[in-house]
Each structure stands twice: as structure tokens, then as C-alpha cells.
LUMDO-743441 format. One record per atom (N, C-alpha, C): chain; atom name; y, x, z. Coordinates in steps of 0.1 Angstrom, whole numbers, plus 5000, padded with zeros to 4 digits. Atoms other than C-alpha are relative to their C-alpha. Last residue first. Example, Ala and Ser with C-alpha at 12.3 -4.5 7.8 and 13.67 -1.06 7.14 Angstrom:
// residues 2
<pt><chain>A</chain><atom>N</atom><y>4989</y><x>4991</x><z>5000</z></pt>
<pt><chain>A</chain><atom>CA</atom><y>4989</y><x>5137</x><z>5071</z></pt>
<pt><chain>A</chain><atom>C</atom><y>5011</y><x>4992</x><z>5008</z></pt>
<pt><chain>A</chain><atom>N</atom><y>4988</y><x>5009</x><z>5000</z></pt>
<pt><chain>A</chain><atom>CA</atom><y>4955</y><x>5123</x><z>5078</z></pt>
<pt><chain>A</chain><atom>C</atom><y>5012</y><x>5009</x><z>5000</z></pt>
This chain:
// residues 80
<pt><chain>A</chain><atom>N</atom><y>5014</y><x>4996</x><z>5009</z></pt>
<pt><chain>A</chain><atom>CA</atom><y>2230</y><x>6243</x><z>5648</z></pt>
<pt><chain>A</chain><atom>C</atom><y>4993</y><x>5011</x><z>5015</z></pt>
<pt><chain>A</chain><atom>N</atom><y>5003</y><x>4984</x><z>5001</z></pt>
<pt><chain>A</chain><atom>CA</atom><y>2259</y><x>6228</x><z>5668</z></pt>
<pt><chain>A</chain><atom>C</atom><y>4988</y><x>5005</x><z>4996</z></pt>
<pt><chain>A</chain><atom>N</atom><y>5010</y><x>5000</x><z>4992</z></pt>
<pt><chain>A</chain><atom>CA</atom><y>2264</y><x>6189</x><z>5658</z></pt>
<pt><chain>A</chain><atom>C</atom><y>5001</y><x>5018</x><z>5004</z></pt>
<pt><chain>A</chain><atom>N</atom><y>5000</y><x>4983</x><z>4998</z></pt>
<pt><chain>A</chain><atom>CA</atom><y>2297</y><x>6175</x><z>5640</z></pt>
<pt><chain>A</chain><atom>C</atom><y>4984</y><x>5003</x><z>5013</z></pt>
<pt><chain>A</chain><atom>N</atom><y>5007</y><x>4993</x><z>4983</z></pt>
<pt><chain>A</chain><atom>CA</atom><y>2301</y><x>6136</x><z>5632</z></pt>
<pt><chain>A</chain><atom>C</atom><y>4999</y><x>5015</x><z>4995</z></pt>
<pt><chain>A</chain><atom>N</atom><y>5001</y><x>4987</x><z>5006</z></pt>
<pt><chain>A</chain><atom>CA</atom><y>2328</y><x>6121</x><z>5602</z></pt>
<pt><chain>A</chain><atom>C</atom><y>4994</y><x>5003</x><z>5017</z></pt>
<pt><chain>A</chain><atom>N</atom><y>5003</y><x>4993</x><z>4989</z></pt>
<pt><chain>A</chain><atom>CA</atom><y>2328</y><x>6082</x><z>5605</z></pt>
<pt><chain>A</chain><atom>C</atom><y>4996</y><x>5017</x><z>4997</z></pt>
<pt><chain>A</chain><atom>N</atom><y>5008</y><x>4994</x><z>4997</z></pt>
<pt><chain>A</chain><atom>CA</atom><y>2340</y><x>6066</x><z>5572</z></pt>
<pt><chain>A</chain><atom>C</atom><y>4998</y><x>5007</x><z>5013</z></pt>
<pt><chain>A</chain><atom>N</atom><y>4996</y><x>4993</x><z>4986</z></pt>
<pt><chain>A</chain><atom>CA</atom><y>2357</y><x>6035</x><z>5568</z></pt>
<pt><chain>A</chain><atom>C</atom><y>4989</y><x>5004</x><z>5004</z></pt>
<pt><chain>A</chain><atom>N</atom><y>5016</y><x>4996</x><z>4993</z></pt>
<pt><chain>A</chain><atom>CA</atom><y>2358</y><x>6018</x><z>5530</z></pt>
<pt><chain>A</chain><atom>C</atom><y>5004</y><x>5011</x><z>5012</z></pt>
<pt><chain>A</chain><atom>N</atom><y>5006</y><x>5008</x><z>4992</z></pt>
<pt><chain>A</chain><atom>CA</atom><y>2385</y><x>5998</x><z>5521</z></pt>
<pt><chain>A</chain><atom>C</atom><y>4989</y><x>5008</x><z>5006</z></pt>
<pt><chain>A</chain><atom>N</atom><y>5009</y><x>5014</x><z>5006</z></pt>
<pt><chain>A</chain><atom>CA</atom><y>2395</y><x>6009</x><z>5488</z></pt>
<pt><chain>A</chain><atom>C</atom><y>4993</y><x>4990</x><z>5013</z></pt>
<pt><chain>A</chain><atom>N</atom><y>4989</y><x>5007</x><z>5011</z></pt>
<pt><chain>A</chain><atom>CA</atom><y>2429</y><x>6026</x><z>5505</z></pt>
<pt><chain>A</chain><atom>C</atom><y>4990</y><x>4991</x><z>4994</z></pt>
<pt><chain>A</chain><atom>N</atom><y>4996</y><x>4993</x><z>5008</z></pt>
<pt><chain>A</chain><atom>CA</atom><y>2405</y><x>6050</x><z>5533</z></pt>
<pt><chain>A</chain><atom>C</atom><y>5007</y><x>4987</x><z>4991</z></pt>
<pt><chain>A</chain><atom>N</atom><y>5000</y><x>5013</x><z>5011</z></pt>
<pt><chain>A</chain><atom>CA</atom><y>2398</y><x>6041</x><z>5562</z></pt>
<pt><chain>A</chain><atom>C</atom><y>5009</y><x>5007</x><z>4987</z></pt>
<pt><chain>A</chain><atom>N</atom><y>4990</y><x>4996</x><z>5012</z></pt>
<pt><chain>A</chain><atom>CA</atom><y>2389</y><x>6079</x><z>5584</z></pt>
<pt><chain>A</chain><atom>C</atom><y>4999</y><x>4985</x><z>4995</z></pt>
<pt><chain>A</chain><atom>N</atom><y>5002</y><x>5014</x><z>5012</z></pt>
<pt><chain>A</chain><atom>CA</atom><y>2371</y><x>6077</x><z>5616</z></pt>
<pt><chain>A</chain><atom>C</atom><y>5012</y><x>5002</x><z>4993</z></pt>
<pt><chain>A</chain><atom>N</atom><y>4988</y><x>5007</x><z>5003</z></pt>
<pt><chain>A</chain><atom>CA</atom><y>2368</y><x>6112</x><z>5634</z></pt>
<pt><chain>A</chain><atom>C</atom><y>4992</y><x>4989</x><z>4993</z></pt>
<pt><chain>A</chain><atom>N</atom><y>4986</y><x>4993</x><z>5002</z></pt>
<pt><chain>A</chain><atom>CA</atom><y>2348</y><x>6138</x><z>5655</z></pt>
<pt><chain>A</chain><atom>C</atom><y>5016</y><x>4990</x><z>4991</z></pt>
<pt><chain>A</chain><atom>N</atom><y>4991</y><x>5009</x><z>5007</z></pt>
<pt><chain>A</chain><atom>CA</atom><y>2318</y><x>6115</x><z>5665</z></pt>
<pt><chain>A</chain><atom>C</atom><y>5013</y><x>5010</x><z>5002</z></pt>
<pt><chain>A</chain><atom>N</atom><y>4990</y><x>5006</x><z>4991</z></pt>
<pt><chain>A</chain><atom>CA</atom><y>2290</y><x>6141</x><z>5685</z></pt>
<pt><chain>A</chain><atom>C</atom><y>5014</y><x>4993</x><z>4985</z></pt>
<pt><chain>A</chain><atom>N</atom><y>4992</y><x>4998</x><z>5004</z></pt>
<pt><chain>A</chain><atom>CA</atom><y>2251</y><x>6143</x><z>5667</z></pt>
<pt><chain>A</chain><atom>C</atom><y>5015</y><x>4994</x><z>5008</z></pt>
<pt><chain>A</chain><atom>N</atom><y>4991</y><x>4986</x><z>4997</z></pt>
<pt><chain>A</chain><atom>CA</atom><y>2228</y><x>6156</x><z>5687</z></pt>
<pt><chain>A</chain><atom>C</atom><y>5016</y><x>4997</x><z>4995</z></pt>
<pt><chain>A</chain><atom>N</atom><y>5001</y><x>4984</x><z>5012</z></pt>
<pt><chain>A</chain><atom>CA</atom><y>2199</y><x>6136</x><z>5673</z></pt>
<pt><chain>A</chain><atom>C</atom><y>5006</y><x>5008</x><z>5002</z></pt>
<pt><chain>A</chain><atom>N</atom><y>5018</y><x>4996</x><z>4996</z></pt>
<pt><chain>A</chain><atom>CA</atom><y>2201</y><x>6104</x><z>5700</z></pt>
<pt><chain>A</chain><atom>C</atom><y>4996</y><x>5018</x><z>4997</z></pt>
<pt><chain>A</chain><atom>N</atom><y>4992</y><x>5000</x><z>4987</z></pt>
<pt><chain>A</chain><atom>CA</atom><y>2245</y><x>6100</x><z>5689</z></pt>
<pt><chain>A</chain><atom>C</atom><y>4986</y><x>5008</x><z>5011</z></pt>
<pt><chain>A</chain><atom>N</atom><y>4996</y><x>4989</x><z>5005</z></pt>
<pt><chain>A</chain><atom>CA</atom><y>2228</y><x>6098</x><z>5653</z></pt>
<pt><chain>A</chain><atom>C</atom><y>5004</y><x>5007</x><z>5011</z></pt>
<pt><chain>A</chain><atom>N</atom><y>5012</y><x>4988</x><z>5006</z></pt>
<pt><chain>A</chain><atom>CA</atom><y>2206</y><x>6072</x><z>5664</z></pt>
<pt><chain>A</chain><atom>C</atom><y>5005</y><x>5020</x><z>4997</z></pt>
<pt><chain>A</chain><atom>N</atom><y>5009</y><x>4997</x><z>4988</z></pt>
<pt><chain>A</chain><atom>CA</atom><y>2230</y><x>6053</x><z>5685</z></pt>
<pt><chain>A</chain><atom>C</atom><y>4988</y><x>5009</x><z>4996</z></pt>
<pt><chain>A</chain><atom>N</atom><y>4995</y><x>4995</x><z>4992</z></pt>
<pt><chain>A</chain><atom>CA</atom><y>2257</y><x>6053</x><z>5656</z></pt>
<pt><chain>A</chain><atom>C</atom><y>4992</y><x>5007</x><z>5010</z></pt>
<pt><chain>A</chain><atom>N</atom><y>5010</y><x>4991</x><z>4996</z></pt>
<pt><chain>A</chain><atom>CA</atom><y>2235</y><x>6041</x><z>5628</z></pt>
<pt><chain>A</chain><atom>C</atom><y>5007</y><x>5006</x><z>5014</z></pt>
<pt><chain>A</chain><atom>N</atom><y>5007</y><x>5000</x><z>4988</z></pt>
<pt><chain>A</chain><atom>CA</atom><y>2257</y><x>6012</x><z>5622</z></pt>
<pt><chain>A</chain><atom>C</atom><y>4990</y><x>5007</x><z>5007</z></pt>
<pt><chain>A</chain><atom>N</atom><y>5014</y><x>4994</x><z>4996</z></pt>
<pt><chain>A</chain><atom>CA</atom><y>2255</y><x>6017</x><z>5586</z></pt>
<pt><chain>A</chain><atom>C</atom><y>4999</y><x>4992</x><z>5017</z></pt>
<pt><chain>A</chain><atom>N</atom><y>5010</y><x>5012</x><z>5009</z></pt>
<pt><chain>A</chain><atom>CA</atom><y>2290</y><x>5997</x><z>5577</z></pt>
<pt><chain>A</chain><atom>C</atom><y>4985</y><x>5001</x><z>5006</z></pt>
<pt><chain>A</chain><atom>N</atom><y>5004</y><x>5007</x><z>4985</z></pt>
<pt><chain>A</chain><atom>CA</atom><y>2308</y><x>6028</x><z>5595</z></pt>
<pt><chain>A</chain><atom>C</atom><y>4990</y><x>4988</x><z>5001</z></pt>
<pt><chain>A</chain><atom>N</atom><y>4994</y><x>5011</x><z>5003</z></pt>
<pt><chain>A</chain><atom>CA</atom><y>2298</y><x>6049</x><z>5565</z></pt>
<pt><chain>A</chain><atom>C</atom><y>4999</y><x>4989</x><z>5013</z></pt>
<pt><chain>A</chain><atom>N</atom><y>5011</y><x>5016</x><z>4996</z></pt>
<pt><chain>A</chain><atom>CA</atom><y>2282</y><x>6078</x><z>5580</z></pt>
<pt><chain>A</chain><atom>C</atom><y>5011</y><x>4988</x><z>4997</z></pt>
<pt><chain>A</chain><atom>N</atom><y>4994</y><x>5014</x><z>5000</z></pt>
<pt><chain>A</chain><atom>CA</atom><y>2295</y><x>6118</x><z>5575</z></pt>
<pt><chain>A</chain><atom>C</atom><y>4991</y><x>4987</x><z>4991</z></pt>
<pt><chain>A</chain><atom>N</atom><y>5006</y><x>5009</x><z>5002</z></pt>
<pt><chain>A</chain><atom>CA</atom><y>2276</y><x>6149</x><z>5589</z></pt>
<pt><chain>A</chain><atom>C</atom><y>5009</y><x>4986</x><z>5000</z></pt>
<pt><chain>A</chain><atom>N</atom><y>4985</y><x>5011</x><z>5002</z></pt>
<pt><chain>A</chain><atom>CA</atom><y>2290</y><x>6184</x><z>5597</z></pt>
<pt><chain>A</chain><atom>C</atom><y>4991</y><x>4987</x><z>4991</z></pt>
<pt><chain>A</chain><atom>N</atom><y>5005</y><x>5011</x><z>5012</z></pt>
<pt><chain>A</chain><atom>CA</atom><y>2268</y><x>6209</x><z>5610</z></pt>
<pt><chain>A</chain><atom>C</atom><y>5009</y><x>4989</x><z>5000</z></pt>
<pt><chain>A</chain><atom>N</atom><y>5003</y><x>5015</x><z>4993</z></pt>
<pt><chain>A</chain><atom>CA</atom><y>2283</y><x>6234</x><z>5638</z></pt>
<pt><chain>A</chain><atom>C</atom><y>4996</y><x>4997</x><z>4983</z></pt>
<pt><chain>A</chain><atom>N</atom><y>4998</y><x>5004</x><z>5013</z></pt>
<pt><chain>A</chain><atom>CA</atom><y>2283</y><x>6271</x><z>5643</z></pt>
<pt><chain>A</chain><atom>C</atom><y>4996</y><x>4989</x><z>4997</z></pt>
<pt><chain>A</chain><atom>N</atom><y>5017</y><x>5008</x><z>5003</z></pt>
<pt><chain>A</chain><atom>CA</atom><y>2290</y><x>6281</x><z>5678</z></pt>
<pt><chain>A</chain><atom>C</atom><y>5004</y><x>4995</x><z>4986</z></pt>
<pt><chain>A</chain><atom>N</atom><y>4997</y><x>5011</x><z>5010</z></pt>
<pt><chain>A</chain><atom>CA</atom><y>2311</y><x>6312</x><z>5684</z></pt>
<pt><chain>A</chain><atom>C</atom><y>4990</y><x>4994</x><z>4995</z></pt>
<pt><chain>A</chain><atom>N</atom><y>5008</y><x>5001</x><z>5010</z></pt>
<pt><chain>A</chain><atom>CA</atom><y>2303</y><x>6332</x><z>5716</z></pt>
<pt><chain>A</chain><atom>C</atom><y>5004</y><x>4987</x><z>4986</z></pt>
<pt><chain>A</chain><atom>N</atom><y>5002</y><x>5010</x><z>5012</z></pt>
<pt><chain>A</chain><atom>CA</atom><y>2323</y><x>6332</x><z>5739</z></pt>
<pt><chain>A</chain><atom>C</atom><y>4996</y><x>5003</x><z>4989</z></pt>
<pt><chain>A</chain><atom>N</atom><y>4991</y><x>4998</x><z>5013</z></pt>
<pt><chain>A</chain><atom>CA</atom><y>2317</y><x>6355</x><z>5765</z></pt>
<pt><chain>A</chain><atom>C</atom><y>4998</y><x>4990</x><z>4992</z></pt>
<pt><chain>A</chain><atom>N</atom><y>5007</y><x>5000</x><z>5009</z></pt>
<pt><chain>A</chain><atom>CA</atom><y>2298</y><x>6342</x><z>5800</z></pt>
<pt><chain>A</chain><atom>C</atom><y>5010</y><x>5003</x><z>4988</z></pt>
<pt><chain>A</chain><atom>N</atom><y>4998</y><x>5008</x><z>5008</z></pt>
<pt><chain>A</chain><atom>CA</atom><y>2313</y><x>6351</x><z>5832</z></pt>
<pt><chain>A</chain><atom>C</atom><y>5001</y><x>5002</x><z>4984</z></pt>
<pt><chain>A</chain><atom>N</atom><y>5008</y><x>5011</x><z>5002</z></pt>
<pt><chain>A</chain><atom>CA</atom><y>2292</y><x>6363</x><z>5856</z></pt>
<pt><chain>A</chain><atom>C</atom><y>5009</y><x>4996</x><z>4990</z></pt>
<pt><chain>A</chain><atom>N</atom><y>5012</y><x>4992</x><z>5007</z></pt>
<pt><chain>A</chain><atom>CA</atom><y>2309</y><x>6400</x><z>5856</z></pt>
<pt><chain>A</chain><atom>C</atom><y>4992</y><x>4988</x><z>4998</z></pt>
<pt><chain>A</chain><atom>N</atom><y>4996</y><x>5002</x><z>5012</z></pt>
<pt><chain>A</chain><atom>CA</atom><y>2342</y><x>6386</x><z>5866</z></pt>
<pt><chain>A</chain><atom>C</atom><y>4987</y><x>5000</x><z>4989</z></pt>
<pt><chain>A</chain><atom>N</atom><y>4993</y><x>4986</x><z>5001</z></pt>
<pt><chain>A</chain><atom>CA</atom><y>2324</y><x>6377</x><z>5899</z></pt>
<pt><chain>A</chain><atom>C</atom><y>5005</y><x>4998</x><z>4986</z></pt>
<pt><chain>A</chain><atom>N</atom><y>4997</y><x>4997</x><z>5016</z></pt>
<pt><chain>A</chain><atom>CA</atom><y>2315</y><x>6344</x><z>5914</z></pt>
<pt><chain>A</chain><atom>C</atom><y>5010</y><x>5012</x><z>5000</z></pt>
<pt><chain>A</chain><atom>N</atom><y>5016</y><x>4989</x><z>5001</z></pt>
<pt><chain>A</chain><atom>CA</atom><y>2298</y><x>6336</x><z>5950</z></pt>
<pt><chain>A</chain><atom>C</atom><y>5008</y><x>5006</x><z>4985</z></pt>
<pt><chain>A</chain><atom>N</atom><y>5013</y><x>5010</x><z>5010</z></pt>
<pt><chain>A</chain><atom>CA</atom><y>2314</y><x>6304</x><z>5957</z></pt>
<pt><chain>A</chain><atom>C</atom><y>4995</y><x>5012</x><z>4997</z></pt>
<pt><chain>A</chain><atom>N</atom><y>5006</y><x>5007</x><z>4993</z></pt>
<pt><chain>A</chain><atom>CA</atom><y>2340</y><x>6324</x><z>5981</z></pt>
<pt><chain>A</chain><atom>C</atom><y>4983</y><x>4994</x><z>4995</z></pt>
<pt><chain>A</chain><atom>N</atom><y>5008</y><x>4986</x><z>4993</z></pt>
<pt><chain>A</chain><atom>CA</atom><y>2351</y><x>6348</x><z>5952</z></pt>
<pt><chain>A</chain><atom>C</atom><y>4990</y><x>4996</x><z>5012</z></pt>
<pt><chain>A</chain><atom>N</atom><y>5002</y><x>4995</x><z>5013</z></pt>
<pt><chain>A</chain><atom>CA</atom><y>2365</y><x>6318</x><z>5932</z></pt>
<pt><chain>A</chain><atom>C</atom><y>4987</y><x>5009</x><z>5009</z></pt>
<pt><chain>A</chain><atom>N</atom><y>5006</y><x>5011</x><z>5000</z></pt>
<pt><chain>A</chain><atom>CA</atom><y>2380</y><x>6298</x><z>5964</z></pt>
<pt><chain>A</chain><atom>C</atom><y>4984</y><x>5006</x><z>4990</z></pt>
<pt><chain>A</chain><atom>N</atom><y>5008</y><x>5000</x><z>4991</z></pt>
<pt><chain>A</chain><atom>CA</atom><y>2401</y><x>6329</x><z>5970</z></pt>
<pt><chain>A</chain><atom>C</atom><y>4984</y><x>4992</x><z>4998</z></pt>
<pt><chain>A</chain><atom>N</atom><y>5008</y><x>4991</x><z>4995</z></pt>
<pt><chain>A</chain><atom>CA</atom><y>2408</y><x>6332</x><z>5936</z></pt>
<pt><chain>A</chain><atom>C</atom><y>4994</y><x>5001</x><z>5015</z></pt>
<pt><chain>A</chain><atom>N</atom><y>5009</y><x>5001</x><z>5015</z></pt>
<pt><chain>A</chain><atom>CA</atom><y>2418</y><x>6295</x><z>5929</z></pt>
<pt><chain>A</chain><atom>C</atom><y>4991</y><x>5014</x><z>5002</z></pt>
<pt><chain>A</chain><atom>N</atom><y>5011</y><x>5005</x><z>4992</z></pt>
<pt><chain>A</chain><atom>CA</atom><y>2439</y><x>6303</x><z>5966</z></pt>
<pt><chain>A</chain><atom>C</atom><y>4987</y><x>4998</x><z>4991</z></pt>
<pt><chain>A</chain><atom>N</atom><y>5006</y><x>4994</x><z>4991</z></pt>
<pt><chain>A</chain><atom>CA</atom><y>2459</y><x>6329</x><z>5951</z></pt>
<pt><chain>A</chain><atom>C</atom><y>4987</y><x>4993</x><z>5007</z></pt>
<pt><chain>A</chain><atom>N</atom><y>5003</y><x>4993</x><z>5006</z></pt>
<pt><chain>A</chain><atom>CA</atom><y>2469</y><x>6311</x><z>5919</z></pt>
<pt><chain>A</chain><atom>C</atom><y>4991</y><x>5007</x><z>5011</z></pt>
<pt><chain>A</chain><atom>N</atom><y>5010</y><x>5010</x><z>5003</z></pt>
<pt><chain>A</chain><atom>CA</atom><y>2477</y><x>6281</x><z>5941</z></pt>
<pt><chain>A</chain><atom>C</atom><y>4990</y><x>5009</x><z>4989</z></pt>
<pt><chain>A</chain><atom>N</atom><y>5011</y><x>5008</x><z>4986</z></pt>
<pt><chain>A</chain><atom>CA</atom><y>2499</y><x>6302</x><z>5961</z></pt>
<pt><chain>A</chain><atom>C</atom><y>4990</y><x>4992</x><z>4996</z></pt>
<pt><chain>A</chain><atom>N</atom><y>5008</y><x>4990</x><z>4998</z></pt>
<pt><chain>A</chain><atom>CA</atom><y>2517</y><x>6322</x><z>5932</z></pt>
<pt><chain>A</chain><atom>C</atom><y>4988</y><x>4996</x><z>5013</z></pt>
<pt><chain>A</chain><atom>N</atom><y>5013</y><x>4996</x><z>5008</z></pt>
<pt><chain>A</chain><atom>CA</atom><y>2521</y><x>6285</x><z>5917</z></pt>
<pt><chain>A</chain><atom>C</atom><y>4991</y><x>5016</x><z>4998</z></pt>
<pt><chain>A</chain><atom>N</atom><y>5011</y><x>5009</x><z>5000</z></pt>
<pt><chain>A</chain><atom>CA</atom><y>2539</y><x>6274</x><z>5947</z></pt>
<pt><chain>A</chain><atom>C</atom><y>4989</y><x>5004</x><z>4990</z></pt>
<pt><chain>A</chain><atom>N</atom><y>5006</y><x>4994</x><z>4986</z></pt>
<pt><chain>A</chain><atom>CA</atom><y>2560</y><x>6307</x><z>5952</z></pt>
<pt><chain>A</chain><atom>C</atom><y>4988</y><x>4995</x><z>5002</z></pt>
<pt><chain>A</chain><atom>N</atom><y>5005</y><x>4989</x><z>5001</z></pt>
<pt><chain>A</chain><atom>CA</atom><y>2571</y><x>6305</x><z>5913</z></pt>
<pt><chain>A</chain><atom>C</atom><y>4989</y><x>5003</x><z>5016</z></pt>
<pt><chain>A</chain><atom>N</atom><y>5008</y><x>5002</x><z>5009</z></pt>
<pt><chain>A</chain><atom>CA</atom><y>2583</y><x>6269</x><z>5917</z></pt>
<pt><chain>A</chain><atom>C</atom><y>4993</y><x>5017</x><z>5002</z></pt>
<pt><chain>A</chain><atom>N</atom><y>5007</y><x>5016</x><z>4991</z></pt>
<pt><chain>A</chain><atom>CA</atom><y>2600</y><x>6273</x><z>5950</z></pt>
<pt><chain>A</chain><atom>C</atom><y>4990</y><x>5001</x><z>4988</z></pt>
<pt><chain>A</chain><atom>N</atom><y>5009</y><x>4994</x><z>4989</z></pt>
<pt><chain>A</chain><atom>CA</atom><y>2616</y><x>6304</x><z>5935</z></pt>
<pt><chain>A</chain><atom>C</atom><y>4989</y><x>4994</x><z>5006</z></pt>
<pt><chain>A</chain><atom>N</atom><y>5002</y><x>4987</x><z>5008</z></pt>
<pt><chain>A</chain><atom>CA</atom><y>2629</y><x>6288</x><z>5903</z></pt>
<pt><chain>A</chain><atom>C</atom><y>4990</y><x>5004</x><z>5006</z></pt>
<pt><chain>A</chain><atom>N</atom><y>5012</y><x>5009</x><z>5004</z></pt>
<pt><chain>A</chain><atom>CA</atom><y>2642</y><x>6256</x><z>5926</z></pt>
<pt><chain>A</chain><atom>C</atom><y>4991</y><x>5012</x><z>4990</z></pt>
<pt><chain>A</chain><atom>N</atom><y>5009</y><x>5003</x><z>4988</z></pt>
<pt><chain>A</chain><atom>CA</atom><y>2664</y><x>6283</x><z>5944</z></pt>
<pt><chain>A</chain><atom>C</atom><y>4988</y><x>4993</x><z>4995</z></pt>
């Protein structure tokens, strides 16, 4: 029974997403293909403090690494 209930809810919220879809004006045909973006890769000793510059330029913060001598690097990514 709970099976059905589940199945009935998410054929109803599946139905309504399309209603809602077609409503707003949108066809299959508007939607954009993915395209693969090709990114630049840029690592910043946290020490710098350049954050708000680099953050100005495009660049987005993908990781901080510490590494065993102590030093903690920031690794950013940008799309070319």
C-alpha cells in the first residue's frame, strides 16, 4: 500500500512540474545543451590574503589543503 502512495505522490508532482513547465512558456526546444566549460586552475597560499582580488577576477575557491610543514594552500578554478 505505502508503494502506491509513494508512486501516486511522485506521479502527481511529476505531472504538476510539467504543467507548471508548459504554463511559464517553456518547450523542450528552449533548453540549452551542455556544453563543456573549460576552466583554469589557480593556487594562493592562504598567508597572501588576496582572496577579494582573486574572487573580483572570476576566480571561484574549490579547496583548502594544510599540508604536514604547515603551509595552507587555497586551490581556485575560473572558466576561460
Amino acid at each position: 500500500m505505502r508503494r502506491s502512495v509513494t508512486a501516486s505522490a511522485t506521479a502527481v508532482l511529476v505531472a504538476a512540474c510539467l504543467i507548471a513547465f508548459t504554463a511559464l512558456g517553456g518547450s523542450a526546444e528552449e533548453i540549452p545543451k551542455k556544453v563543456p566549460l573549460k576552466w583554469e586552475y589557480h593556487k594562493e597560499s592562504v598567508s597572501s590574503g588576496n582572496f577579494n582580488e582573486l574572487g573580483k577576477d572570476g576566480w571561484e575557491l574549490v579547496a583548502v589543503t594544510s599540508y604536514p610543514n604547515g603551509a595552507v594552500v587555497a586551490y581556485f578554478k575560473r572558466s576561460l
